[in-house]
C-alpha positions in Angstrom: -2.1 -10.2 12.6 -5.5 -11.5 11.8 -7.3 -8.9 13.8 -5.2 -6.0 12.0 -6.5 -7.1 8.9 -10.1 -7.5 10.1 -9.7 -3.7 11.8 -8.0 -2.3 8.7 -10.6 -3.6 6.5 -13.2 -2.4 8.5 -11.5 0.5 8.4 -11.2 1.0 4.2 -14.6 0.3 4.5 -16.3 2.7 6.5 -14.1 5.4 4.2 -10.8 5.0 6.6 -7.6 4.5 5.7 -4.8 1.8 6.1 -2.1 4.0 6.4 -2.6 5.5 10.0 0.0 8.3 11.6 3.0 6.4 10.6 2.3 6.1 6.4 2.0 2.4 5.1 4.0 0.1 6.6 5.3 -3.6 5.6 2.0 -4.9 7.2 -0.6 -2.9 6.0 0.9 -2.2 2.4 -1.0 -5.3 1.0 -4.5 -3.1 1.5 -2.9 -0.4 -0.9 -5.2 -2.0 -3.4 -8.1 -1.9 -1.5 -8.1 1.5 -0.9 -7.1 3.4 -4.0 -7.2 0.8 -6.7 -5.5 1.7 -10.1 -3.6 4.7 -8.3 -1.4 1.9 -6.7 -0.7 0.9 -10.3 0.1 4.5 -11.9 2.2 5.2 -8.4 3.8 1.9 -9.2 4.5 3.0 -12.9 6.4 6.5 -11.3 8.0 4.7 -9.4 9.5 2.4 -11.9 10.6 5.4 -13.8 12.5 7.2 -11.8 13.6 4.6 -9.9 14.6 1.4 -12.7 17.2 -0.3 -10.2 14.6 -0.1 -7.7 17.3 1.3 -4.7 14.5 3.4 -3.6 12.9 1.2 -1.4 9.4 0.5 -3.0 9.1 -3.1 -1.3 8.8 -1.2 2.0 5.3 1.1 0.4 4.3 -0.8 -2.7 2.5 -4.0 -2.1 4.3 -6.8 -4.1 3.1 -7.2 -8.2 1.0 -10.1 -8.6 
């Protein structure tokens, strides 16, 4: 796991992304941040509106609110 994260943020960093062919994922959703910044948060406030009861799954795409 700790090599991912070394790869992925090598990645972000040289302009990549953390999403790769298969969108987010559990294990790479916490480098959402990282690589957009306050889009995560005005994704995050979408979500929560057309989604309140949060049945929608954002735990599996949205890294978890601090």
């Amino acid at each position: 796991m700790e090599l991912n994260d070394q790869v992925v943020r090598a990645a972000i960093e040289m302009g990549g992304t953390a999403t790769g062919e298969h969108g987010v994922g559990i294990g790479n959703r916490k480098f959402l941040d990282q690589e957009y910044g306050a889009t995560v948060d005005v994704v995050a406030a979408i979500k929560e509106t057309i989604d309140p009861n949060s049945i929608m799954n954002s735990w599996k795409v949205l890294p978890d609110a601090e």
